[in-house]
Structures are given as C-alpha cells and as structure tokens.
C-alpha positions as CSV (number, residue, x, y, z in Angstrom):
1,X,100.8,122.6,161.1
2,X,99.2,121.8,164.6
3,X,100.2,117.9,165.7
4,X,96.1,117.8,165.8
5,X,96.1,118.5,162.0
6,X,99.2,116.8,160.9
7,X,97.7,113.2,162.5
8,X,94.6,113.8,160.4
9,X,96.6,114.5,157.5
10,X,98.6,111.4,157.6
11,X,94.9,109.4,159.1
12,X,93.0,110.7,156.1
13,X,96.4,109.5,153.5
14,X,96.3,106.3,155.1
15,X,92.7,105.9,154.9
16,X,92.3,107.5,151.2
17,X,94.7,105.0,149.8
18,X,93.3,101.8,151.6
19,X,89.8,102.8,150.1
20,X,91.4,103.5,146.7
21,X,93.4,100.1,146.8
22,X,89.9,97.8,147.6
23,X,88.3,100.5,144.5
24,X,91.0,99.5,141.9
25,X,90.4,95.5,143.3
26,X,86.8,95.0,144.3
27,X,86.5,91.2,144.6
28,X,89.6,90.6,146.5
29,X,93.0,92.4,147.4
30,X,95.9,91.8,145.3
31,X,98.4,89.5,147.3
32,X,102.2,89.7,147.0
33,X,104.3,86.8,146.9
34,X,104.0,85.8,150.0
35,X,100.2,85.7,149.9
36,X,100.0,89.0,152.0
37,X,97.4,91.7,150.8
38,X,99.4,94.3,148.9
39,X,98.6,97.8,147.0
40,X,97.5,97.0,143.0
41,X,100.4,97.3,141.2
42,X,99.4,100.2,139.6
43,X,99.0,102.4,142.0
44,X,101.3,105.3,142.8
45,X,102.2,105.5,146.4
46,X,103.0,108.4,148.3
47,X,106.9,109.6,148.6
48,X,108.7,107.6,150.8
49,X,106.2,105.3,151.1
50,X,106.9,101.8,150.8
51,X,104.8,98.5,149.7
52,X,105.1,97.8,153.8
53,X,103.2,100.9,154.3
54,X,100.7,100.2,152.1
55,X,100.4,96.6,153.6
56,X,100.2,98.1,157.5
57,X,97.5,100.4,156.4
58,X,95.1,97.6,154.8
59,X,96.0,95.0,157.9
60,X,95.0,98.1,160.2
61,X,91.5,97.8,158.9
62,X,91.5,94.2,158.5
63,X,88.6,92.1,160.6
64,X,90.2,89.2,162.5
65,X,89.6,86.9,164.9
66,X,88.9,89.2,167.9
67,X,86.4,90.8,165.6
68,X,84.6,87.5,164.9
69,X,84.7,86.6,168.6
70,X,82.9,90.2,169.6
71,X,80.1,89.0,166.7
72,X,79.4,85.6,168.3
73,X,77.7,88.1,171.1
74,X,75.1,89.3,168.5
75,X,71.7,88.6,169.8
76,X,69.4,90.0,172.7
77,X,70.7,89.7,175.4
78,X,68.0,89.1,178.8
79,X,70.1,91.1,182.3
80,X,69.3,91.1,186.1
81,X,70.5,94.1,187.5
82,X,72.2,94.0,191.4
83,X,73.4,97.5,191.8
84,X,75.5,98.9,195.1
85,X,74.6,102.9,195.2
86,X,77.6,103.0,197.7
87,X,80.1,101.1,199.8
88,X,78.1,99.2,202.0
89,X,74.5,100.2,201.2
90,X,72.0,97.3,200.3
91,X,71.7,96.0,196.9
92,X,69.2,96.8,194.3
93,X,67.9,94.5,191.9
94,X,66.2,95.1,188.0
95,X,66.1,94.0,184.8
96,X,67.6,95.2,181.5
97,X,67.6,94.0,177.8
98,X,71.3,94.3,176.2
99,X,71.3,93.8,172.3
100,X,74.2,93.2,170.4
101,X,74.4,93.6,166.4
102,X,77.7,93.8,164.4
103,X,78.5,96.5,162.2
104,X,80.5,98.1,159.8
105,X,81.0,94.5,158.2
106,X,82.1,92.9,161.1
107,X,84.5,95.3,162.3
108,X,82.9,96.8,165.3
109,X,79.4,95.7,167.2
110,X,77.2,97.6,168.9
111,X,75.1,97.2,172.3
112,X,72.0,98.8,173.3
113,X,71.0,98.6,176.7
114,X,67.4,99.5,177.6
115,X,65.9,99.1,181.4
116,X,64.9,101.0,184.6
117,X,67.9,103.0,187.2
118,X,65.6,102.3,190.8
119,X,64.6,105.3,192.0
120,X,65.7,107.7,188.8
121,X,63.7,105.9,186.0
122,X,63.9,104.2,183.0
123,X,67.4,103.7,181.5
124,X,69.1,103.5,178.1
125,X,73.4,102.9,177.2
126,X,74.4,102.0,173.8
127,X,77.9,101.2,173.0
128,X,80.3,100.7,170.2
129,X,83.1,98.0,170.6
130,X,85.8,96.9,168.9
131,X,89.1,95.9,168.9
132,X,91.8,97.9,167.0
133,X,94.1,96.2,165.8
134,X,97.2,98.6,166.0
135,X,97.1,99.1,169.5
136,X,96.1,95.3,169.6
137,X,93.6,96.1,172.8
138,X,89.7,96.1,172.2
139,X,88.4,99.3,172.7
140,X,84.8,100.6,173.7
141,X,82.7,103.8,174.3
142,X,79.8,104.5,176.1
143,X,76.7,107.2,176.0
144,X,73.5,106.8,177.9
145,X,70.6,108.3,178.8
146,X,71.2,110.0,182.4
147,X,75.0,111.5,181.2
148,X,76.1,113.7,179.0
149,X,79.9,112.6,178.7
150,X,81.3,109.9,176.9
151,X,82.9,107.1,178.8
152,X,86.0,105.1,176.6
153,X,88.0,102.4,177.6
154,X,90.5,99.7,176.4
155,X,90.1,95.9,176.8
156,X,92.5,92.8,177.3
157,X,91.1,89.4,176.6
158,X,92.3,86.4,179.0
159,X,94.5,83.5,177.2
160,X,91.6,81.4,177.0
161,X,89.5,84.3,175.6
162,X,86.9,83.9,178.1
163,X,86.9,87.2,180.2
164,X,88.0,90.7,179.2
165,X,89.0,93.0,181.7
166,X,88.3,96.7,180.7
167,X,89.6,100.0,182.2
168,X,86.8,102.7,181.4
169,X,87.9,106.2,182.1
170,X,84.6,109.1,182.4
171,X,84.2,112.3,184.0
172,X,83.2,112.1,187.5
173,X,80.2,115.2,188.0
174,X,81.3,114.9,192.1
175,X,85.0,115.8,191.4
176,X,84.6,117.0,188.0
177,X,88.6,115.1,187.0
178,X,89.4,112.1,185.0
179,X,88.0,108.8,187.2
180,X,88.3,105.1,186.3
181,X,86.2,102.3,186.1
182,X,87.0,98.5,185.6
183,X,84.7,96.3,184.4
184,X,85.2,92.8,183.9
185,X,83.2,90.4,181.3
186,X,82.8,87.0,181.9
187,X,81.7,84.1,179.6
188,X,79.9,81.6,181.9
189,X,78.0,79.3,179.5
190,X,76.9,79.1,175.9
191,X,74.3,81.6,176.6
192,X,75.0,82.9,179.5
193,X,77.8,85.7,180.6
194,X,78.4,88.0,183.5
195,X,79.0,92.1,183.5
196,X,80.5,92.9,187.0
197,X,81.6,96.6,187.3
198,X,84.0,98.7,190.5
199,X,83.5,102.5,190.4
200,X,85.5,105.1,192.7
201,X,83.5,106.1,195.3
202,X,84.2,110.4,195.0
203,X,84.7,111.0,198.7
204,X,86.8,108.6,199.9
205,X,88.5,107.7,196.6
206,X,88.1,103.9,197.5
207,X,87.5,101.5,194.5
208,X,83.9,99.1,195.4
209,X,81.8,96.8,193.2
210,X,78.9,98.7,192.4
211,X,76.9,96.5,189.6
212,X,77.1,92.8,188.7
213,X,74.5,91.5,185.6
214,X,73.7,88.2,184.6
215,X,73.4,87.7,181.3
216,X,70.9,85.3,179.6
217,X,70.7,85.1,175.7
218,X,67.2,84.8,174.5
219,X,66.2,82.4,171.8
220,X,65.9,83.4,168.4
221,X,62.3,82.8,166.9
222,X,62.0,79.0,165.9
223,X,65.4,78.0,167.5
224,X,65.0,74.9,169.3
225,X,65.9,74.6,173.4
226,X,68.3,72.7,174.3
C-alpha cells in the first residue's frame, strides 16, 4: 500500500467513526467522566484503538473559538484597491467587494471577491478559510478568475488575535517553481480591517509590497449607524 493510500485509509477510519459516533448520539455527544466528548459506549472501536483515539478524532473536527472568530467576519465586505505592478512603479487604485459567509456549520468561511485588475479587467477570488485544529494554524486556499493554480497557505493569529500573518505558497507562471507570498490581516476598527500583501518579484527574487486593501463592512439592511 502506497503512503498516498494508506493516509486515506486511516483519514477515511477516522472520519467514518466520528460520523458514526454523532449517528448513534444525535442531540449531543456522549461525555466521559471528565466531561470530555467520548465514543457511545456501544460502539466497537478499531484494534488498537483506544477511547483517546476516538476522543482526538471528534476534537479534530470540533469548531472552537478560532472558528467563531473567522465567523464574526461574515458580511460584505466594501475594498479600495492600491496595487504596485512592480518594485517601484506607481500605484494603482480600485474597488472590490469581499463577502464573507460561514460554512460547513461554522467550521470553515468562505470569501468571494468580485472587482476590476486595471488594465486586465474585471476580477473574481473566492476562498475557503479555516483553521485546523491539529496542526493548530488557520489555513486558506485561493482560486480566481485570471489563474489556473491554486494558491494555499497557513496562518498564525497575534496574542491579542488582532492580525494574522499568512504565508501563501502558488506557482509562479515567470519561473514556473514553488514562490511565496505573505499577507498580513489587520483588524483596525469594528468594521473596518486592512489586507496588505508582499509578492516575489521573478527577476530579481526581491520580496515588495504589491497590494494593500482597506476594508469597510457595509451595513446590513435596517441596521442602524452608529
């Protein structure tokens, strides 16, 4: 058995017996003494496997606080646009509308971006976020409308949970290898945030900042303004 098979073997065991546990208990999980969620008593576990097991599997799909904070961002989203095209050259200014929606009960969210590229047209991303909660790190991809890769990355929240700093990784069409990005969110006011993005420039291989948004959150209908 390939390592390729053998991980989704052991994926789709873990998996199988989380969705068979919250079957046999619909309302809630059982709890052990502790007060932890647990398998149903009933259940036969694998060989070798252990109530611990069981217990790492559910918490693995478990929505948590890091979850709850990506949610808070659900809405639409109003962006200016100030993009660098290259170290040095002139900025370039549009506007974009980023909505956010939660998903998969409040485990993931995802973001749709729609706007104009100057000079190349109009422009569409959409994302799905997370945070996984294995590798503890949030964790994000990205497909849009003028590429044909996918672009992933992990995140790290700051203590006071205020700015995440991600490291995207995509394939550069210039050198055609493996090139990073950092991107950096920033929570700047109730309804406000700021997107500011450094690329590697493919000739010289220096990092610059080529986009910074500002984020506005719109209203919902009938809210009232502060």
């Amino acid at each position: 058995m390939t390592s390729r098979k053998l991980f989704a073997a052991v994926l789709s065991g873990c998996l199988g017996l989380t969705v068979a546990a919250s079957a046999a208990e619909p309302s809630k999980p059982a709890t052990d003494t502790k007060g932890k969620a647990a398998a149903p008593a009933e259940m036969k576990l694998p060989p070798g496997w252990t109530q611990a097991d069981m217990q790492a599997c559910m918490m693995a799909g478990a929505p948590g606080k890091e979850h709850e904070r990506l949610a808070r961002d659900a809405g639409v989203w109003q962006g200016r646009n100030t993009m660098w095209m290259y170290p040095g050259a002139e900025p370039v200014t549009s506007d974009c509308t980023y909505t956010v929606s939660p998903i998969m009960d409040g485990r993931y969210v995802k973001g749709e971006m729609a706007g104009d590229m100057p000079g190349m047209g109009p422009f569409n991303g959409f994302c799905i976020t997370g945070f996984d909660n294995v590798s503890k790190k949030y964790v994000s991809t990205w497909i849009d409308s003028q590429s044909t890769g996918i672009m992933t990355g992990v995140g790290e929240a700051s203590p006071d949970g205020k700015t995440l700093t991600w490291a995207f990784t995509y394939n550069c069409p210039v050198t055609r290898k493996p090139t990073p990005m950092r991107q950096v969110d920033t929570t700047t006011g109730p309804d406000s945030k700021l997107l500011e993005m450094w690329g590697v420039e493919p000739k010289s291989g220096k990092e610059y900042k080529m986009m910074r948004i500002e984020f506005t959150k719109k209203k919902a209908v009938g809210q009232a303004k502060n």
